[in-house]
N, CA, C and O atoms as a MOPAC input file, in Angstrom:
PM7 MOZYME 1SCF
protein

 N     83.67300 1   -86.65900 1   -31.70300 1
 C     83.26700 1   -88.01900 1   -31.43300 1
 C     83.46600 1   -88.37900 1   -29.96600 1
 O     82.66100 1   -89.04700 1   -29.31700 1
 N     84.60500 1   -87.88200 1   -29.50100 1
 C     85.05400 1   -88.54600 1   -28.21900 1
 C     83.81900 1   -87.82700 1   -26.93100 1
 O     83.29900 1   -88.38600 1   -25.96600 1
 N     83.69500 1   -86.58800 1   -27.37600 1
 C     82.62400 1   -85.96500 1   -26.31400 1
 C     81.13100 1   -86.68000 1   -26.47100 1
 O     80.45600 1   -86.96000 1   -25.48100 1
 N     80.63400 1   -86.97900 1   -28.02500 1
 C     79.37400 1   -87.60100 1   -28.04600 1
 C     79.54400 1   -88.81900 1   -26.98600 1
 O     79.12700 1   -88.85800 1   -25.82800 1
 N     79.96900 1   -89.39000 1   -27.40200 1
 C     80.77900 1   -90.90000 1   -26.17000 1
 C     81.00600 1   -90.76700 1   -25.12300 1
 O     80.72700 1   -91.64000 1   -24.30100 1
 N     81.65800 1   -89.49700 1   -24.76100 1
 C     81.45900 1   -89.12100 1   -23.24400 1
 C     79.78600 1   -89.03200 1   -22.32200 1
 O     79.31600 1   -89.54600 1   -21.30700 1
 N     79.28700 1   -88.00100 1   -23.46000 1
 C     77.43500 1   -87.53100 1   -23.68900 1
 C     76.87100 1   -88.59200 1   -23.25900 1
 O     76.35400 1   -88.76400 1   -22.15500 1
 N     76.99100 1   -89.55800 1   -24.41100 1
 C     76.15800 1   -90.82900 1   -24.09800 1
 C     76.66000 1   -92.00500 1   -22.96400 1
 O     76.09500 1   -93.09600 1   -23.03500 1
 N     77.61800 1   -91.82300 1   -22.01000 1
 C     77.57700 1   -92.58100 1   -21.17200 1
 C     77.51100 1   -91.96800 1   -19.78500 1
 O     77.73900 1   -92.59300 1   -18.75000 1
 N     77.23000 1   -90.88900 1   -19.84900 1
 C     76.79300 1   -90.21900 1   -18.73600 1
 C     75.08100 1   -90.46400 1   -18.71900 1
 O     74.53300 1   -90.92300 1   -17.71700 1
 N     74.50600 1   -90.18700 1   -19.65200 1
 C     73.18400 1   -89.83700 1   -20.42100 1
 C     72.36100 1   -91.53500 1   -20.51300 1
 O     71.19500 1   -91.52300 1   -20.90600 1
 N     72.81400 1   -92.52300 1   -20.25500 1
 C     72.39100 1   -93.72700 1   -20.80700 1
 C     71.06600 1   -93.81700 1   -19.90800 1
 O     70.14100 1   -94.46300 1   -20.40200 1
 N     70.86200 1   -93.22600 1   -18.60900 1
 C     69.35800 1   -93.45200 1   -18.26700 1
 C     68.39200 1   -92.65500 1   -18.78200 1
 O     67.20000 1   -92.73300 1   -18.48400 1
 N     68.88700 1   -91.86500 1   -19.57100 1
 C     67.97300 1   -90.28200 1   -20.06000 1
 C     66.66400 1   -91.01000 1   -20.76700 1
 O     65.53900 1   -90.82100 1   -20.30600 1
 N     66.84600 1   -91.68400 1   -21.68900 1
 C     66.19900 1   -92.23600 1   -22.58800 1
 C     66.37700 1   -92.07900 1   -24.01700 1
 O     67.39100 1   -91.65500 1   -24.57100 1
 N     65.30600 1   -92.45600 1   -24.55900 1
 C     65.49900 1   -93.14000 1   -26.10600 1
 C     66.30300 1   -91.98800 1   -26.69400 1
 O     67.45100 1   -92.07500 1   -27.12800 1
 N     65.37500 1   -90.65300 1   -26.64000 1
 C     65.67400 1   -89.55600 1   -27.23500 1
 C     66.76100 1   -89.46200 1   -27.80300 1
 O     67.04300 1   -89.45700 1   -29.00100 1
 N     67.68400 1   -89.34900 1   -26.44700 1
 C     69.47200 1   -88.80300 1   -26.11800 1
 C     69.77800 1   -90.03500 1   -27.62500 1
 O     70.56600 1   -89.67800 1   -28.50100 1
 N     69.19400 1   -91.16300 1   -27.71000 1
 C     70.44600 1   -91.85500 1   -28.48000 1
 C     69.83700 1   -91.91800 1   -30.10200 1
 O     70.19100 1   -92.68300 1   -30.99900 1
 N     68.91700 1   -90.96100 1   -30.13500 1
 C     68.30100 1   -90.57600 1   -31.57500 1
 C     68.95700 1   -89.51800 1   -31.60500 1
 O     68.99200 1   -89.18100 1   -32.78900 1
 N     69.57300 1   -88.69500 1   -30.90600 1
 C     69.94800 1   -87.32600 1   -30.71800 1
 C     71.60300 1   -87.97200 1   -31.33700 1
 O     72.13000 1   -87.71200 1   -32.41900 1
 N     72.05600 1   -88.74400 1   -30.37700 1
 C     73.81800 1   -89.33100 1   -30.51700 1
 C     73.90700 1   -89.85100 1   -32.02100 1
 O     74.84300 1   -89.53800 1   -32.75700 1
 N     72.70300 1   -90.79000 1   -32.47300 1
 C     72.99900 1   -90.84500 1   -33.75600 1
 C     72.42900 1   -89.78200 1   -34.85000 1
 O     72.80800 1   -90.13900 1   -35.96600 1
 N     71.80900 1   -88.84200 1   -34.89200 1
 C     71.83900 1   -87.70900 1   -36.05800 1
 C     73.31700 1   -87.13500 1   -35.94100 1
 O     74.16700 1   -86.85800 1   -36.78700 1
 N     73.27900 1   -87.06300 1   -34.46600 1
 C     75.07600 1   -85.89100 1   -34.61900 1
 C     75.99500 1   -86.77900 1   -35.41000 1
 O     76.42000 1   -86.24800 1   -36.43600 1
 N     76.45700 1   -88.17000 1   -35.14300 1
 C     77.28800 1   -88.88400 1   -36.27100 1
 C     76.90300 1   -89.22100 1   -37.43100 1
 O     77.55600 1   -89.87600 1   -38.24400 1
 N     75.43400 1   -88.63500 1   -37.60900 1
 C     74.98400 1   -89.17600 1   -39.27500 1
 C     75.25500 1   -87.82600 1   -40.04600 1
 O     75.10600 1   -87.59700 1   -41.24600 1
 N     75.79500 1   -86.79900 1   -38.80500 1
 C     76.14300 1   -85.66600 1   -39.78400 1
 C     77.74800 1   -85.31400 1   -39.73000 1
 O     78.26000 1   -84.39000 1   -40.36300 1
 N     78.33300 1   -86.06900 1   -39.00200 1
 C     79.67600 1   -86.19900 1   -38.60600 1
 C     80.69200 1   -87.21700 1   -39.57200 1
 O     81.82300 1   -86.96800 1   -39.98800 1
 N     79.84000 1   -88.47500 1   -39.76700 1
 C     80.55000 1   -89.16700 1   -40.33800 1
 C     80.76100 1   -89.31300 1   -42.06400 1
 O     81.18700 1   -90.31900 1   -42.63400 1
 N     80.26200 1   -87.78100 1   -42.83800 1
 C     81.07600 1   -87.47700 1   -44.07100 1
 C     81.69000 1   -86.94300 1   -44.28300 1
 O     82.20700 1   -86.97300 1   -45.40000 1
 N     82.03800 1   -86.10000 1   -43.34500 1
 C     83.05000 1   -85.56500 1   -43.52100 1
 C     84.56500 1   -85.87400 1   -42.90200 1
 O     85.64200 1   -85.41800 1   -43.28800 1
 N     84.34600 1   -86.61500 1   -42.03200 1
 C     85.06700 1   -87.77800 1   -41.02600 1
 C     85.87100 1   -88.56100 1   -42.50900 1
 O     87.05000 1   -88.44000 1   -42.84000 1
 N     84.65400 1   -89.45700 1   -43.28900 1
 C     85.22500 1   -90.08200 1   -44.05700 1
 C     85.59100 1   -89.86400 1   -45.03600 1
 O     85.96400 1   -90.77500 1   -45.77500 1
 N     85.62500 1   -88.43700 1   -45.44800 1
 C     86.08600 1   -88.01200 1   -46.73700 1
 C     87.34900 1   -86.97100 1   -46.59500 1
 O     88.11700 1   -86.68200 1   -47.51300 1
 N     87.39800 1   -86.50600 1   -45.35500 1
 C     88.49000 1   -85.18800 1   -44.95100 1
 C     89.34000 1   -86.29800 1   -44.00100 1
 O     90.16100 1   -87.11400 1   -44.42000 1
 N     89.03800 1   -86.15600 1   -43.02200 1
 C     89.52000 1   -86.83000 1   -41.84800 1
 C     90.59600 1   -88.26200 1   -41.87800 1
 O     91.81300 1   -88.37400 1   -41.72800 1
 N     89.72600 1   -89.04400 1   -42.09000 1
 C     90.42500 1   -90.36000 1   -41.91900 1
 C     91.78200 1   -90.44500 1   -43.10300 1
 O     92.93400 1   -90.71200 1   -42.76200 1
 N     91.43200 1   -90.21000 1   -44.27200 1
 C     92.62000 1   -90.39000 1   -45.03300 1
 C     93.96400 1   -89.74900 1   -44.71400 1
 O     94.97700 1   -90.03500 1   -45.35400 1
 N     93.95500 1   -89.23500 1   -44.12300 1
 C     95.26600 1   -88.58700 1   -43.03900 1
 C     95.70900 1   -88.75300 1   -41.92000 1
 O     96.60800 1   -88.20900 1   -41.27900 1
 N     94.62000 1   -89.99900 1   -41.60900 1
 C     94.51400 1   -90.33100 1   -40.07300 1
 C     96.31200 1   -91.23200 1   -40.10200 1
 O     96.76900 1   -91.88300 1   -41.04100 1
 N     96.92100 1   -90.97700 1   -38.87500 1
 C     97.97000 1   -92.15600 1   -38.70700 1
 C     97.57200 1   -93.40200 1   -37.55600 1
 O     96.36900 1   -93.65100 1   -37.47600 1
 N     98.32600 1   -94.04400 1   -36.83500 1
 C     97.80300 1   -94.93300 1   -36.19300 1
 C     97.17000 1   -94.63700 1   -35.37700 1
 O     96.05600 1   -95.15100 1   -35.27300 1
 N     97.73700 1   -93.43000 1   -34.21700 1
 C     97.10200 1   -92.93500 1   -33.06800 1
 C     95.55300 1   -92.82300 1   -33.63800 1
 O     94.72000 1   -93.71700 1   -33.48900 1
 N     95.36800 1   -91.86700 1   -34.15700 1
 C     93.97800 1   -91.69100 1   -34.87300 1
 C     93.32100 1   -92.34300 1   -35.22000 1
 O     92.14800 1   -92.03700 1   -35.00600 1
 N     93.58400 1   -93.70600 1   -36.00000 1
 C     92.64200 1   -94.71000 1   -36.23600 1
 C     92.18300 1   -95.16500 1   -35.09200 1
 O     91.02300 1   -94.82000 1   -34.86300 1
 N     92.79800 1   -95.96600 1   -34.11400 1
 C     93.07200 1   -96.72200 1   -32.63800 1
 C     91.98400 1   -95.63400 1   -31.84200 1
 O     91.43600 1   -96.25700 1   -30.93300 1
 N     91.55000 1   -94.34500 1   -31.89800 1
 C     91.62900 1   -93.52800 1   -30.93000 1
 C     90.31200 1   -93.35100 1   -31.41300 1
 O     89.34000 1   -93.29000 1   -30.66000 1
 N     90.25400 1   -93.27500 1   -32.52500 1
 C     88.38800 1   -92.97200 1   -33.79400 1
 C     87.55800 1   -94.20700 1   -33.31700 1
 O     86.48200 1   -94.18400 1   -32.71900 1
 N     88.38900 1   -95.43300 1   -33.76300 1
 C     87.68900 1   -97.04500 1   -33.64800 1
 C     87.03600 1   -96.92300 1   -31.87500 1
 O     85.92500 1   -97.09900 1   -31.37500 1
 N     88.41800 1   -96.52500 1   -31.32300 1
 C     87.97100 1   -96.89100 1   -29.38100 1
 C     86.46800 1   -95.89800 1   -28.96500 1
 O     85.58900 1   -96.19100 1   -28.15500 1
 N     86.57300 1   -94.71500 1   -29.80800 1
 C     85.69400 1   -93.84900 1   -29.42700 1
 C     83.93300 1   -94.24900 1   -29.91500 1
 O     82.92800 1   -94.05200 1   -29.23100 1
 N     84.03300 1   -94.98600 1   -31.60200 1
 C     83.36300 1   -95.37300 1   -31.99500 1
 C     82.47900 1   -96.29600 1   -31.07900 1
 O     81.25900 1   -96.38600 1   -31.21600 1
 N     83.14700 1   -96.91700 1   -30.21000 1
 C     83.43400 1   -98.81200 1   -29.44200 1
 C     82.33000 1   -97.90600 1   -28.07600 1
 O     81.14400 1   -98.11900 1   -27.82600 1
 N     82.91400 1   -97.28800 1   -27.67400 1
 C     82.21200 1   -96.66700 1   -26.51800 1
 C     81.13600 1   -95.82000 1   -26.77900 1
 O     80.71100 1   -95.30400 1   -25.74600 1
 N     80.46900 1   -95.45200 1   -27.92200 1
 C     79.22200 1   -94.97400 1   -28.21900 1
 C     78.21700 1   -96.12400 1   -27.92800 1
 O     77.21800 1   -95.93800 1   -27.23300 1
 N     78.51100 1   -97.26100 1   -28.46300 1
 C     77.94000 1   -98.50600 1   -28.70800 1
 C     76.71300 1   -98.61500 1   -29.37300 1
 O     75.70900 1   -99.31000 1   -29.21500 1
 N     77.23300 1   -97.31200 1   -30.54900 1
 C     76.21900 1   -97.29800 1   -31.68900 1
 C     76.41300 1   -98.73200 1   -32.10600 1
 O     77.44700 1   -99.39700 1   -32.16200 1
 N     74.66900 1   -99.16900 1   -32.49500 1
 C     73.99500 1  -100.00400 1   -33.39200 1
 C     73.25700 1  -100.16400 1   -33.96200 1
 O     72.11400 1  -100.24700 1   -33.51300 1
 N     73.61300 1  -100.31800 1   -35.55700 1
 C     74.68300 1  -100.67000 1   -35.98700 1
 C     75.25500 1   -99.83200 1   -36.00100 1
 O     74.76500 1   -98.70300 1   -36.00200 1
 N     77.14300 1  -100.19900 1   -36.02700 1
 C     77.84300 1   -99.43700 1   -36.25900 1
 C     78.24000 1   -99.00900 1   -37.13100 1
 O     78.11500 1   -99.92600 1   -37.94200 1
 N     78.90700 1   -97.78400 1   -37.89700 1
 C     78.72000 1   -96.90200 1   -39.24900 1
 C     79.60200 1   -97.34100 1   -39.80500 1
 O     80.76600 1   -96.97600 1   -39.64400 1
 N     78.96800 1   -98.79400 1   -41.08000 1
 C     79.95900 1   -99.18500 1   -41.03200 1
 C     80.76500 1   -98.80800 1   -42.37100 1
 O     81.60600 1   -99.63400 1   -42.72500 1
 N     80.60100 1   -97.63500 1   -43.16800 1
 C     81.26700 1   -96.36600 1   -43.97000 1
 C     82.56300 1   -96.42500 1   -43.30600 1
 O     83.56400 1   -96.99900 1   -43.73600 1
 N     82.40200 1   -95.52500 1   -41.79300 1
 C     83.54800 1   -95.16900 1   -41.27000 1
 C     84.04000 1   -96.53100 1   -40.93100 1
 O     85.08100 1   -96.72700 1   -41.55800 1
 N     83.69300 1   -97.62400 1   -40.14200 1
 C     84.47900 1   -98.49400 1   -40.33900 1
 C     85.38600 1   -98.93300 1   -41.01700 1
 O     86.54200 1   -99.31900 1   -40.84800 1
 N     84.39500 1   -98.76800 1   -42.14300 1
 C     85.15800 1   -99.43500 1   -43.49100 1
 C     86.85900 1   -98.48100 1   -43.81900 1
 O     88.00000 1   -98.80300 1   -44.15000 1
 N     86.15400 1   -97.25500 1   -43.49500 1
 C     87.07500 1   -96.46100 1   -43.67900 1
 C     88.47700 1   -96.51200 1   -42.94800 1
 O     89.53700 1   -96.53700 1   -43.57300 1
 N     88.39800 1   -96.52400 1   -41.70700 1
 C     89.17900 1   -96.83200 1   -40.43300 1
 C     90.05200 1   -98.10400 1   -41.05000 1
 O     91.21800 1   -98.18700 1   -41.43600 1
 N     89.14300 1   -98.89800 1   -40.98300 1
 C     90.32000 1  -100.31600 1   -41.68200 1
 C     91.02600 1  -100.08600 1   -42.07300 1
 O     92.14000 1  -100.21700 1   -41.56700 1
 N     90.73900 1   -99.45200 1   -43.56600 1
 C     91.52100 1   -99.28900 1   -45.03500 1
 C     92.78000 1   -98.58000 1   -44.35500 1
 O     93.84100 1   -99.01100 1   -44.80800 1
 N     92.91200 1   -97.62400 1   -43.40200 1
 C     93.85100 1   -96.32000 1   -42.96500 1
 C     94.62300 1   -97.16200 1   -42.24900 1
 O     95.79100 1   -97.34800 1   -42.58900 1
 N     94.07500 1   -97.79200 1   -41.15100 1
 C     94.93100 1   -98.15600 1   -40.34700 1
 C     95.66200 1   -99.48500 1   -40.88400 1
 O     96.68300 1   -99.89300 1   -40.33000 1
 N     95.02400 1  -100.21400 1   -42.11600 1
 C     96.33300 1  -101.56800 1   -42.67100 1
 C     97.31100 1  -100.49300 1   -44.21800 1
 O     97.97600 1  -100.97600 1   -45.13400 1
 N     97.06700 1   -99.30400 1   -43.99600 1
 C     98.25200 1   -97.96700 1   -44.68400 1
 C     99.19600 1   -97.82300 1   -43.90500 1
 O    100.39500 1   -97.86700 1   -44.18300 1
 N     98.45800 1   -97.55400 1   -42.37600 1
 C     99.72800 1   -96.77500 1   -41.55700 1
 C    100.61700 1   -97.99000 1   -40.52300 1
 O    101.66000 1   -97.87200 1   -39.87900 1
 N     99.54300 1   -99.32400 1   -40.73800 1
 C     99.98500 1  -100.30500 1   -39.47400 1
 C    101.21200 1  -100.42200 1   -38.99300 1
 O    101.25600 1  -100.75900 1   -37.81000 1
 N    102.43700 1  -100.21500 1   -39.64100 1
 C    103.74300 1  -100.36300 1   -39.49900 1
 C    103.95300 1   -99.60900 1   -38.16500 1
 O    104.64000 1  -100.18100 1   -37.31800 1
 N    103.37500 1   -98.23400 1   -37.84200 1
 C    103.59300 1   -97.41800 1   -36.94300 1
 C    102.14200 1   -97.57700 1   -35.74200 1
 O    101.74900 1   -96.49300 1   -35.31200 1
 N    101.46400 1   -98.70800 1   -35.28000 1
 C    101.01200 1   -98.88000 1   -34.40000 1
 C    101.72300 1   -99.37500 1   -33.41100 1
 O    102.80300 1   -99.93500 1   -33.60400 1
 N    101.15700 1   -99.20900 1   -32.17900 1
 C    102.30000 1   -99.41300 1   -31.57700 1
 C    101.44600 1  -100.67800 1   -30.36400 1
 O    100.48400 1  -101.18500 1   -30.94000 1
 N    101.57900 1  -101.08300 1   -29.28100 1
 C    101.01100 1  -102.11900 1   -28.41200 1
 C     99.66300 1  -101.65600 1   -28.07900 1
 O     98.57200 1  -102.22500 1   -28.10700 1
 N    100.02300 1  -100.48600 1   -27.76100 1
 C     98.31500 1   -99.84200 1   -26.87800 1
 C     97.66800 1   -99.39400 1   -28.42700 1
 O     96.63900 1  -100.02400 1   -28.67200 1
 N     97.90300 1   -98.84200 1   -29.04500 1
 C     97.09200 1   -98.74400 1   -30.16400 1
 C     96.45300 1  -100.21800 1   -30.88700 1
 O     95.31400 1  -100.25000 1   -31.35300 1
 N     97.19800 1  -101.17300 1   -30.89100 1
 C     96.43800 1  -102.40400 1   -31.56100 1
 C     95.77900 1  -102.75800 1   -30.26900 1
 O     94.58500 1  -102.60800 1   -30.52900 1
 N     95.87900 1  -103.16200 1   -28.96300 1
 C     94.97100 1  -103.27900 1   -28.35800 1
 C     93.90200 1  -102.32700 1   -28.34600 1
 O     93.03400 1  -102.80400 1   -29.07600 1
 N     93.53700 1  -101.28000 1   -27.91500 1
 C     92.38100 1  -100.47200 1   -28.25800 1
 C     91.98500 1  -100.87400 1   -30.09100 1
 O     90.91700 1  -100.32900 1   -30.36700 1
 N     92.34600 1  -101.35700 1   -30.85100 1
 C     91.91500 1  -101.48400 1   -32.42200 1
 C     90.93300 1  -102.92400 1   -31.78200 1
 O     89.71600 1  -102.76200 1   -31.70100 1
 N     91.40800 1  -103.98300 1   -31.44800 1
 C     90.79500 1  -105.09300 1   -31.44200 1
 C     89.72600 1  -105.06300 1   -30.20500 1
 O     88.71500 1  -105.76500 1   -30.20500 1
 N     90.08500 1  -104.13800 1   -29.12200 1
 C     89.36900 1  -103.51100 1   -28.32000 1
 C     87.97400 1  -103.36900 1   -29.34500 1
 O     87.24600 1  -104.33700 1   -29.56800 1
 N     87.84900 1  -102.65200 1   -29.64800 1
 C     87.06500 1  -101.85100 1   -30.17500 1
 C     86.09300 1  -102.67300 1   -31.36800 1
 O     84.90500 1  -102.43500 1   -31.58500 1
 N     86.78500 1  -103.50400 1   -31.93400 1
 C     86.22500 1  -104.44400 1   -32.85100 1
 C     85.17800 1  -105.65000 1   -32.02700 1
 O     84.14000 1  -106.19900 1   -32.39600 1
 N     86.10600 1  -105.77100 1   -30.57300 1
 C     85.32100 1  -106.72400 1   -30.41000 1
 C     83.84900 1  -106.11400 1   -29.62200 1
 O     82.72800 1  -106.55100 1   -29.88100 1
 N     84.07800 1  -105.24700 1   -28.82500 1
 C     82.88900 1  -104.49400 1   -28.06600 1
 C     82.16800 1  -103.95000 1   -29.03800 1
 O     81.26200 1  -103.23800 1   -28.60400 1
 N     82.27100 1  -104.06100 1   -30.78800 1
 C     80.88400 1  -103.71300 1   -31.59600 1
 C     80.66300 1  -105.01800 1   -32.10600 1
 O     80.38900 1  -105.15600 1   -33.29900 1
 N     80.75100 1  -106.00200 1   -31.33500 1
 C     80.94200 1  -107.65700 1   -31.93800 1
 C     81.21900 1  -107.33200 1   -33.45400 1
 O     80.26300 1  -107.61800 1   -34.17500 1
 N     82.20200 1  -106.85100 1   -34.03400 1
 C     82.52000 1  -107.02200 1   -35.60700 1
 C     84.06800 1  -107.67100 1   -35.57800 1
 O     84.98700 1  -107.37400 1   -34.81500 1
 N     84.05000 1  -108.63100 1   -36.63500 1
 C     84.74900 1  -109.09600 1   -37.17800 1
 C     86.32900 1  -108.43000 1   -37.19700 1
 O     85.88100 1  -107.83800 1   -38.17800 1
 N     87.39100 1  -108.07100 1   -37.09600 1
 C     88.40200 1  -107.49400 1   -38.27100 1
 C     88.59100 1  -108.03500 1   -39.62000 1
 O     88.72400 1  -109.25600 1   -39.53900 1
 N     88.64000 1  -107.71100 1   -40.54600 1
 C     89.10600 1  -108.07600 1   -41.81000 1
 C     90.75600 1  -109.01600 1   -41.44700 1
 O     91.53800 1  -109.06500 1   -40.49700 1
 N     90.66900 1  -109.58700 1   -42.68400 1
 C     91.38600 1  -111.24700 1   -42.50800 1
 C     92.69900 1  -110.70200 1   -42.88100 1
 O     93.58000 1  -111.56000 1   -42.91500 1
 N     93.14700 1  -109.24600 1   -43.23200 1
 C     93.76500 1  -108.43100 1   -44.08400 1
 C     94.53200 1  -107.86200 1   -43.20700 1
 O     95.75600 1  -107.92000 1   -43.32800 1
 N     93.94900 1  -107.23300 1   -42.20500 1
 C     94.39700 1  -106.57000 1   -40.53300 1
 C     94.62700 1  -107.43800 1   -39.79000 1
 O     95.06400 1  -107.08500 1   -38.69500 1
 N     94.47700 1  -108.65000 1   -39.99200 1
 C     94.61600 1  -109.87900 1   -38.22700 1
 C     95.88400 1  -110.25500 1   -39.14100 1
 O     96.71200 1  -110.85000 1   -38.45100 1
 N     96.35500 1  -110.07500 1   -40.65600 1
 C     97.29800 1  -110.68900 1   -40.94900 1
 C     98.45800 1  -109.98500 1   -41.14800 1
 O     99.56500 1  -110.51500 1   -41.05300 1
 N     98.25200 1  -108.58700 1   -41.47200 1
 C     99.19900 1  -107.36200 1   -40.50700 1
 C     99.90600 1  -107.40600 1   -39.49500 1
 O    101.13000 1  -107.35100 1   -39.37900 1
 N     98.92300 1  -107.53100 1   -38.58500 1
 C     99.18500 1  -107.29100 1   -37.12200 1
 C     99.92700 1  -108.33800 1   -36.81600 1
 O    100.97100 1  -108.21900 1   -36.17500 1
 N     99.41400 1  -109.60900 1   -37.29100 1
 C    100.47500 1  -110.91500 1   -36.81200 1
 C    101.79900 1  -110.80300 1   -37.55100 1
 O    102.77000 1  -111.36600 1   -37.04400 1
 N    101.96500 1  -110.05800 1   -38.83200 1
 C    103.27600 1  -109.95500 1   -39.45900 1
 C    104.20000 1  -109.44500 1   -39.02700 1
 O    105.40000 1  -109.70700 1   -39.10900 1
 N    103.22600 1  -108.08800 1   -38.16600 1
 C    104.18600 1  -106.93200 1   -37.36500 1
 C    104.59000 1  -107.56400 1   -36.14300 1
 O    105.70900 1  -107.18700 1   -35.79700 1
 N    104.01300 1  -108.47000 1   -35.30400 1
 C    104.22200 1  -109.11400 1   -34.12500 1
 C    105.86100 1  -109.83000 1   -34.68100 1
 O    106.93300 1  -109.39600 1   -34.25900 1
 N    105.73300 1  -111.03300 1   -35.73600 1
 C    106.87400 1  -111.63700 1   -35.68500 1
 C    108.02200 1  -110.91300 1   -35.79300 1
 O    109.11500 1  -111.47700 1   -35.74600 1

């Protein structure tokens, strides 16, 4: 993921192609992502998947793995740490999506 993201922001004058090209590679990336991958993910990994996701600036964004990412990271939230929730909300907001009302109420629990 992190190299497609690299790909595509080097690549952004190439044209259309490159970003029909960026999304087949994650339409073949992201089942096995969400079926192997993420459920083992800990915080680093979520924070690090979401930021990478954020800088593709796929749209729409996949929102499977999203969905997925959430679910992991309000499992492991206890062990995020400052730079990991910033890059999380990072990342939420540069795909203009929402966080779930579930994670903003986490994160504020873990703050107090």
């Amino acid at each position: 993921l992190m190299r497609i993201a690299r790909d595509t922001r080097r690549r952004q004058d190439a044209g259309i192609w490159q970003h029909i090209a960026r999304d087949e590679a994650l339409a073949i990336l992201e089942p096995a992502l969400r079926k192997q991958h993420i459920p083992a993910f800990g915080a680093r990994e979520c924070a690090n998947t979401l930021h990478t996701l954020a800088k593709t600036r796929r749209r729409p964004p996949c929102a499977d793995i999203l969905r997925a990412l959430e679910a992991r990271a309000l499992v492991v939230l206890g062990d995020f740490n400052a730079q990991e929730i910033a890059n999380t909300f990072w990342a939420f907001a540069t795909l203009k999506l929402q966080p779930s009302e579930e994670l903003m109420a986490g994160v504020m629990k873990q703050a107090a």
